[in-house]
Every structure is written in structure tokens, then in C-alpha cells.
C-alpha positions as a LaTeX table, in Angstrom:
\begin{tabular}{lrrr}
\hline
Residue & $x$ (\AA) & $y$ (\AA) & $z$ (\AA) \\
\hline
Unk1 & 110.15 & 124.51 & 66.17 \\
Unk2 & 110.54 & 120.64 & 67.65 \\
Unk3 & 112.43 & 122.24 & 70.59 \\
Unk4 & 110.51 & 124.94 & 71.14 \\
Unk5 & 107.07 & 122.93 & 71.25 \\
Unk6 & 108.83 & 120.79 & 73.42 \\
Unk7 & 109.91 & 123.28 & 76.07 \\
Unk8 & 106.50 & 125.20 & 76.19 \\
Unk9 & 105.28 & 121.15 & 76.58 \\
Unk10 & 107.05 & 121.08 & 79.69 \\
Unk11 & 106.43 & 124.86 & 81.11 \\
Unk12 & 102.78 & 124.46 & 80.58 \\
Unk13 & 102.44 & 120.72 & 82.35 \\
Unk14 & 104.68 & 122.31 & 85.17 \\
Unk15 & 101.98 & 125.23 & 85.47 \\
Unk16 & 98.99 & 122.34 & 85.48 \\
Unk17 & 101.14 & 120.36 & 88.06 \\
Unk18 & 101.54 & 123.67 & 90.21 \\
Unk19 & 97.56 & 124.20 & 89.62 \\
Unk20 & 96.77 & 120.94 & 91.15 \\
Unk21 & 98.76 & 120.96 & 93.96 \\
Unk22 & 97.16 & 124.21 & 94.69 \\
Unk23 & 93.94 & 123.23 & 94.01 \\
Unk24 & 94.02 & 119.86 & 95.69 \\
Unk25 & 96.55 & 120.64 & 98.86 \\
Unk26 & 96.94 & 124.17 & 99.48 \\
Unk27 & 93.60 & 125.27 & 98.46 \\
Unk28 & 92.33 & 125.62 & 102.12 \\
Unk29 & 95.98 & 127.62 & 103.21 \\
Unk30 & 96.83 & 130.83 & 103.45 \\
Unk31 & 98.55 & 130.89 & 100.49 \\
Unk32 & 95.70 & 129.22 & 98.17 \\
Unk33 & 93.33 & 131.65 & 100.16 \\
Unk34 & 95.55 & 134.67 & 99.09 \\
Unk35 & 96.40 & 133.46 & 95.20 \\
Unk36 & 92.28 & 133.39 & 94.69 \\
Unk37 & 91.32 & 136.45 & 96.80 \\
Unk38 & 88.89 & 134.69 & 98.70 \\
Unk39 & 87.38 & 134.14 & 102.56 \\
Unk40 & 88.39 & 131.15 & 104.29 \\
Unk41 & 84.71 & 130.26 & 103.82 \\
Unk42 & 84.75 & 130.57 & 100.27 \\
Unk43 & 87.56 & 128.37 & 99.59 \\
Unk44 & 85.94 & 125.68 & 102.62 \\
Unk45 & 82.76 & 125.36 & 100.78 \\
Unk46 & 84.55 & 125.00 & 97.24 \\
Unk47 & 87.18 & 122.67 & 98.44 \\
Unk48 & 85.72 & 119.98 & 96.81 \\
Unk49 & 85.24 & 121.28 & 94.11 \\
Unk50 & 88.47 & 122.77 & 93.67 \\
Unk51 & 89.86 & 118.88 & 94.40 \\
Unk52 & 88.15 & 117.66 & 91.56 \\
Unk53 & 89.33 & 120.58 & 88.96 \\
Unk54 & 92.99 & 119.36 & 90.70 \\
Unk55 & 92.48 & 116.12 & 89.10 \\
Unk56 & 92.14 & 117.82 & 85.85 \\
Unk57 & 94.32 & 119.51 & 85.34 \\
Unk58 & 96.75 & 116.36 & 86.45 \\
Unk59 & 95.49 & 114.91 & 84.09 \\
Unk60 & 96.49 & 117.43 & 81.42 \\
Unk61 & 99.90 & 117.44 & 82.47 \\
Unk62 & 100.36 & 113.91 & 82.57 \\
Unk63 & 99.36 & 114.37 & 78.76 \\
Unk64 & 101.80 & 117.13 & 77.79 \\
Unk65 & 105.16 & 114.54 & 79.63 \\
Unk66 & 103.66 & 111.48 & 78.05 \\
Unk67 & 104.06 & 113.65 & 74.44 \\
Unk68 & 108.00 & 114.37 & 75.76 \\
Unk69 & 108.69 & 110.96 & 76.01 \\
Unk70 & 106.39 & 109.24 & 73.60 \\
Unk71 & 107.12 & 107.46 & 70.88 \\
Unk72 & 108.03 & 109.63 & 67.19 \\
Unk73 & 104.33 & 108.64 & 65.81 \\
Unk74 & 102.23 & 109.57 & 69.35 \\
Unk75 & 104.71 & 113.36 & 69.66 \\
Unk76 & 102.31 & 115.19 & 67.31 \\
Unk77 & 98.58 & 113.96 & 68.30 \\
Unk78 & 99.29 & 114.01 & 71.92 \\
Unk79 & 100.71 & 117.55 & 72.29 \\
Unk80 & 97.93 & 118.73 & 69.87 \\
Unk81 & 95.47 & 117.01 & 71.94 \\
Unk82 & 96.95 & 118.31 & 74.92 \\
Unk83 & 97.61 & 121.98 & 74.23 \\
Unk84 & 94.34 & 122.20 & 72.32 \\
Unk85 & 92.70 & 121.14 & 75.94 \\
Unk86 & 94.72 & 123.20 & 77.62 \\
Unk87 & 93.60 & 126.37 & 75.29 \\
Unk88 & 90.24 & 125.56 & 75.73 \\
Unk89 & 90.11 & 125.61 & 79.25 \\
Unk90 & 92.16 & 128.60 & 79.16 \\
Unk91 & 89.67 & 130.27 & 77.44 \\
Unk92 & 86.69 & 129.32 & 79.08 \\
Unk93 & 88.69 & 129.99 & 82.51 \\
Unk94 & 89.08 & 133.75 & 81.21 \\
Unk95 & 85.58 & 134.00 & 79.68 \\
Unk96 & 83.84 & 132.56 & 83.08 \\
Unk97 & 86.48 & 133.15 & 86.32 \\
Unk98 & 89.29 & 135.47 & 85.59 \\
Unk99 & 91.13 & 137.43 & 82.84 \\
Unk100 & 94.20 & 136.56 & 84.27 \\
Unk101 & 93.77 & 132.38 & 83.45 \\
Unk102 & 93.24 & 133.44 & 79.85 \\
Unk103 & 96.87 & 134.66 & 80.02 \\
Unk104 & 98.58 & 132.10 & 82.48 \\
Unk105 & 97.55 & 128.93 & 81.25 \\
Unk106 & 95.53 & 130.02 & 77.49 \\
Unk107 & 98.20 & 132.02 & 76.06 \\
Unk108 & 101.66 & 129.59 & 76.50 \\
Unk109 & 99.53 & 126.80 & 75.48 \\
Unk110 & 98.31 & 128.52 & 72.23 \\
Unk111 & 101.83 & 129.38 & 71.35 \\
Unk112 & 102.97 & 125.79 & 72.23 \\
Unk113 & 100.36 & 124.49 & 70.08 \\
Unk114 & 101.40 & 126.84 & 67.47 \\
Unk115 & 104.79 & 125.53 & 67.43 \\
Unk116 & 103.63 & 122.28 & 67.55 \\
Unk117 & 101.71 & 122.17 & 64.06 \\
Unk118 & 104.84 & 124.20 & 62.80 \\
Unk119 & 106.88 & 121.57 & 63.82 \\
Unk120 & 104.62 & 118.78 & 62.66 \\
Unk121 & 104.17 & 119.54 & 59.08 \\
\hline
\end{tabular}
């Protein structure tokens, strides 16, 4: 269970890592314009916006390493932290802006959060 909280640690802080350097660089691109099915004028006047929720999720995948390299006490309470943020942004990504987020970024962290309180008892 350690090992596999650990991996989905890493997967899903590699997705958030992906998400803002979509979100804060390639947002405005061809290829951000294409992954979120919207008008170059759509993704100008959000860019902002979409900077900021860049940050974010930054900062949740700076949370998820720190729990792969923290010390023995910090491993449980930061990935729970972590992957319970992660879930709830998930969810409230699929409830609000697309189906799909509840999948790509709810799901792995629900199962990695799973593992994690398996592992943790």
C-alpha cells in the first residue's frame, strides 16, 4: 500500500505540474487552445485567470513531492492533505467545468488517497 500511495503521489503531482504549465505557458497556444476547445478569444480574455489556477495547482504538486521525500512523521498528513485537495478540486472541476476533470485529476487522487489511509493505519 506504502508503494502504491507513493507512485499515484508522484503520477498525480506530474498531472498538476503538466496542468500548470498548460495553464500558465501554453494556455494562449495552439495546443492549450485545442486541449480546452476554445476561441483564441476565449482563452485571451481568461489568460489571467488561467495563470492564477497555474499557481494552484503548483502548489498542489509541490505538496504531493514534499510527502515523497518528507520525513516518516510528515508522509501521512501531507499526502492526505494533498490528495484530499486534489479530490476536492477534482470534484468541483467535474461538477462546474467538465466531466472529464472529475476523471483526470478526481479519480487517481481518490485512489491515491485511498491507499494512503490503507497504508497509514
Amino acid at each position: 500500500m506504502a508503494t502504491g500511495s507513493a507512485v499515484l503521489a508522484g503520477v498525480v503531482a506530474a498531472l498538476h505540474l503538466y496542468f500548470l504549465v498548460l495553464e500558465m505557458f501554453l494556455w494562449t497556444t495552439p495546443y492549450g487552445m485545442k486541449t480546452f476547445a476554445r476561441s483564441r478569444e476565449e482563452q485571451e480574455s481568461s489568460k489571467t485567470l488561467a495563470a492564477n489556477q497555474g499557481v494552484y495547482n503548483g502548489f498542489l504538486a509541490a505538496g504531493l513531492v514534499w510527502s515523497l521525500f518528507a520525513a516518516p512523521l510528515l508522509v501521512c498528513p501531507l499526502r492526505i492533505f494533498f490528495f484530499g485537495c486534489v479530490v476536492v478540486a477534482g470534484i468541483y472541476g467535474g461538477a462546474t467545468a467538465s466531466k472529464k476533470i472529475l476523471f483526470v485529476q478526481a479519480v487517481p487522487a481518490a485512489i491515491g488517497l485511498a491507499l494512503t489511509f490503507l497504508a497509514c493505519q
